[in-house]
N, C-alpha and C positions, 0 to 999 in steps of 0.2 A: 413654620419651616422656611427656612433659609433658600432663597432664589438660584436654580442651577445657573451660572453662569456659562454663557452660553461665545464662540465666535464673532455673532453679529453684537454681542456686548461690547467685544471689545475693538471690533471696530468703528462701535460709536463710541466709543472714549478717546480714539484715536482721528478720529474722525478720515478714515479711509476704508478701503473695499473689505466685505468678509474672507475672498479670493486672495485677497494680498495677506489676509490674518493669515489664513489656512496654510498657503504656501509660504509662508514665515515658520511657523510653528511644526511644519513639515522639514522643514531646514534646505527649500528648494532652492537649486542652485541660479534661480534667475533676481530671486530678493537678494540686495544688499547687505552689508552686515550689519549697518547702521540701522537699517528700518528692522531686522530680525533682532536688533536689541533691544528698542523700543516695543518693539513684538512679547519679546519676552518678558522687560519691564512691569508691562502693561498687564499680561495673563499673570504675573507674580501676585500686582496688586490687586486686581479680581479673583483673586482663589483661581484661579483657571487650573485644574489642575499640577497646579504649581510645584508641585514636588518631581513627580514623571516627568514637565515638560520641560524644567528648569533643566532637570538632568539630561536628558536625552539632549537637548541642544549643545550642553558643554561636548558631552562623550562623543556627540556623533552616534550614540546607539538608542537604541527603543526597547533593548532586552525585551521585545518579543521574537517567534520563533514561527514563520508559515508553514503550515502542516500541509500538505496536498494529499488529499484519499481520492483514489475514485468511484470510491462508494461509501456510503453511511450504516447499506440494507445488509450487510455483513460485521456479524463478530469479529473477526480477524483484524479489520482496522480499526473498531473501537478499543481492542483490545491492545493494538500496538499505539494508538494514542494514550490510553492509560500506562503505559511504560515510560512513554516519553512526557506524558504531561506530569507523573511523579518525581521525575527526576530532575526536567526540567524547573519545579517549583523550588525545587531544593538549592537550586544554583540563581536563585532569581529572577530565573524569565517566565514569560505567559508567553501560549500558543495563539495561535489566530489557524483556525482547522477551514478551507475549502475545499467542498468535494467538486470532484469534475464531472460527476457522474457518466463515467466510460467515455467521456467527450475531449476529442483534441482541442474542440473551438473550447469548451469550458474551462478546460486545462489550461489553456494560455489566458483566457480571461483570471483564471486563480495564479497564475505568474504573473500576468501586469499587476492587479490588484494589492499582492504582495510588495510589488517593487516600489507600487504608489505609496504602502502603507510603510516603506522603510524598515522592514524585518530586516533584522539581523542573519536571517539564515532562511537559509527554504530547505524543508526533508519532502523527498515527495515519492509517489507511486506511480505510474505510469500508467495511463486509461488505457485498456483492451483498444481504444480505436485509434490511438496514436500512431501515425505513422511517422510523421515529420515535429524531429525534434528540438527545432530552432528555437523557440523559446525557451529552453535551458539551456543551451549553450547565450542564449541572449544576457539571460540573466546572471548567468558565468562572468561575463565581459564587461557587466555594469560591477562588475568585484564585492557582488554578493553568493556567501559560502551555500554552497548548492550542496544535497546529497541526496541519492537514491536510499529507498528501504523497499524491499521484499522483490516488487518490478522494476527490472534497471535496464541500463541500457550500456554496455561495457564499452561502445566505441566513443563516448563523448568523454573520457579521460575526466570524467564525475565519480569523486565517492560512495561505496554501496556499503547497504549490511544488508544480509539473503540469507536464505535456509539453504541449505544444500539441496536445490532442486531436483538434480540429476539422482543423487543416493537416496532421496526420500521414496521417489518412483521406484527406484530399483528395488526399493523395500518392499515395496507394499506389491510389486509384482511378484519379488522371491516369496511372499508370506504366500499368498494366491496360489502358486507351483506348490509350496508345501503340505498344502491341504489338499492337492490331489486335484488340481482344477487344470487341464493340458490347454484350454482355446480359449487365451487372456487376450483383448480388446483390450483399447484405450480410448478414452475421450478427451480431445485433446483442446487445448485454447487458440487463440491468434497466432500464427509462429515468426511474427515477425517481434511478439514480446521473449528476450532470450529466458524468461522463468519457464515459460510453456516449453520452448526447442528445449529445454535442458531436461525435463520430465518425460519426454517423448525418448529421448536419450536413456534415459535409466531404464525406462519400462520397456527397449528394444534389447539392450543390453543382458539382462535380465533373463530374456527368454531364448537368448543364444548361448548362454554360460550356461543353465540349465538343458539347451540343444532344444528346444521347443520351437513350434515355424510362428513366425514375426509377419504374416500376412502384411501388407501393404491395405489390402481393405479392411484391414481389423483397426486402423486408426481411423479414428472420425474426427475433424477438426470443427467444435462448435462455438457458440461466442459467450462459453464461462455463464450458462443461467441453469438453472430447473428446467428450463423447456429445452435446450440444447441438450439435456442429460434424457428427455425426453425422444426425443426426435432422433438422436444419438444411440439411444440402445433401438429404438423402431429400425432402424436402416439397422445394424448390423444383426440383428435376430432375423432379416428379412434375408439376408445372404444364405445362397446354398451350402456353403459350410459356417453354419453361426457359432460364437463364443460359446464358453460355458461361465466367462468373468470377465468383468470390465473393472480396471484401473482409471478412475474419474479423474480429470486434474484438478479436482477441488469438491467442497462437502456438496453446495447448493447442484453441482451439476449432479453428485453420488444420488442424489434426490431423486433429481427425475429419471435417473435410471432405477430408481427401487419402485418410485410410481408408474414407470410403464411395466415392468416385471409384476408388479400386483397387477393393475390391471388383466395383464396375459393369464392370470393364474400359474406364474411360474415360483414356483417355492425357493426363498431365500432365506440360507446357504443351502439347502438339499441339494439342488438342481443348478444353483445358479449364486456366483461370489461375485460380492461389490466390495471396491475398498475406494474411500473418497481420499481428501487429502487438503488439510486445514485443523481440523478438531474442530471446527465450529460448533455454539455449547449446544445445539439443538440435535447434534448426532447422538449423543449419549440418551436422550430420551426419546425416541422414533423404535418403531417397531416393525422390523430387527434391528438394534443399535448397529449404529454403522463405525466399519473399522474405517481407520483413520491416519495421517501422518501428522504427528502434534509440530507447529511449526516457532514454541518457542516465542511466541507472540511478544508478552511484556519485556524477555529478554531483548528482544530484536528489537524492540520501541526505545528501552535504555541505553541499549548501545547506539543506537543512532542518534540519540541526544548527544551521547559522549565522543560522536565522532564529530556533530557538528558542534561542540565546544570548544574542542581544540581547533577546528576550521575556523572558528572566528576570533579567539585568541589569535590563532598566529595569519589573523588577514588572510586567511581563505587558502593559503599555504599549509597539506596536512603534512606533519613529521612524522607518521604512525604508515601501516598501511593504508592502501589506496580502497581497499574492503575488505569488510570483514564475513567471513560465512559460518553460521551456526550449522549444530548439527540437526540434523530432522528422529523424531522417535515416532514407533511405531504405536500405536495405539489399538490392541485386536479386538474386535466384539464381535457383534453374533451375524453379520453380513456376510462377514469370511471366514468362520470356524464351520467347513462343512466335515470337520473328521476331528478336532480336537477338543475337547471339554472346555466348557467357561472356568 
């Protein structure tokens, strides 16, 4: 078997540092052009991956593409990476996926990382603990094509594609009203993410167009897990006027609202309507299958590809709209049909 050719290969053929190979072959702006040709010379005739690296140093591009999730432990983003990573393959590039795991410091360590690794583009999601957004506008400014998908952030004048957050709630609160349920709760997210403010929005709306009362204690702001969906229906079941339905801002919170409700021995849909909001594919099998807002996932992953296609075509300059918004469908199962037939 043929020897992988390695960096420190070909800096002993060169006889200079692996550091100066690396930052050569990266196309950093402090190598000259004269040693990055030699550089590239040099990995041509060691096979070094000769073909990607040849090219990338002509184009200036890497034709891969930084994916930012802030979670892995969710369907929703696997599933919007399969949209974008099938489309993506079709146009020529590979992804490079970092998750943040809800973390601001991990979030900007997955935007420097990026920057180091010369992507062509960054799509990303914004971590629940994000407050301060300066590493993407950072990375704006180094004139690499940014865009938000699903969690955005609308004042950084960044490209988005989103579900229609605010009409999804509104839905799945109207479905709740329909079946006869009058004291709808919400369980809400961070509200400093505009996905979360904009579901809290629908689900208030919602229950003043229908004239129902919009308590102020019937919102609970948790931080998006199974334990907050937890903890979350605890505190408002504990209220001297309690719900009779919670609106979850997502499936994994819809959870631990259905696991505190078992627990209590409270029967769900008789007594008590959950509607989550995601589709994640483990709602369909739980028992009561949990009703749901289907958020269009692989859609929303393709379009995001295709919005940062054109971002990096025309140099980060988009000629299309500034975002894009799908629409949200309802998905009913047996959580929240306390009067209707399957």
């Amino acid at each position: 078997m043929k020897k992988r050719v390695t960096i420190a290969d070909i800096a002993r053929e060169l006889n200079i540092t692996p550091a100066t190979v690396s930052r050569a072959l990266s196309n950093h702006p402090e190598i000259s052009a004269a040693t990055k040709k030699v550089v590239q010379e040099a990995a041509e005739k060691l096979d070094y991956n000769r073909n990607k690296i040849a090219s990338s140093l002509r184009s200036g591009r890497t034709n891969v593409i930084g994916v930012l999730i802030p979670t892995a432990e969710h369907i929703f983003f696997g599933s919007v990476i399969h949209g974008i990573s099938n489309i993506a393959s079709k146009n020529g590039y590979d992804i490079l996926i970092y998750q943040s795991n809800e973390s601001q410091q991990f979030e900007k360590k997955g935007i420097d990382a990026f920057i180091s690794a010369r992507v062509d583009g960054i799509l990303a999601s914004i971590a629940k603990d994000t407050t301060d957004f300066s590493h993407f506008t950072y990375a704006k400014a180094q004139n690499i094509p940014i865009a938000f998908f699903d969690r955005v952030n609308n004042n950084l004048g960044i490209p988005s594609i989103t579900i229609d957050d605010y009409r999804g709630a509104y839905l799945a609160t109207e479905s709740l009203i329909k079946e006869g349920y009058t004291r709808i709760a919400h369980i809400t997210g961070p509200q400093h993410i505009q996905t979360f403010k904009n579901r809290v929005r629908g689900y208030r709306d919602a229950l003043q167009d229908y004239q129902l009362p919009a308590l102020e204690e019937w919102v609970y702001e948790g931080n998006v897990s199974v334990e907050a969906g937890r903890e979350g229906a605890s505190v408002l079941l504990s209220l001297t006027n309690p719900p009779d339905a919670i609106v979850a801002v997502e499936d994994f919170t819809a959870l631990g609202v259905l696991k505190e409700l078992k627990q209590r021995n409270i029967p769900v849909p008789q007594q008590f309507g959950v509607f989550g909001f995601c589709n994640d594919m483990f709602g369909e099998h739980i028992t009561p299958s949990l009703s749901t807002i289907d958020q269009q996932t692989v859609l929303m992953g393709e379009e995001a590809f295709k919005m940062m296609h054109e971002l990096i075509q025309y140099n980060g300059a988009a000629t299309g709209v500034l975002s894009k918004v799908l629409q949200p469908i309802p998905v009913i199962r047996e959580s929240s049909r306390k009067t209707s037939k399957p």
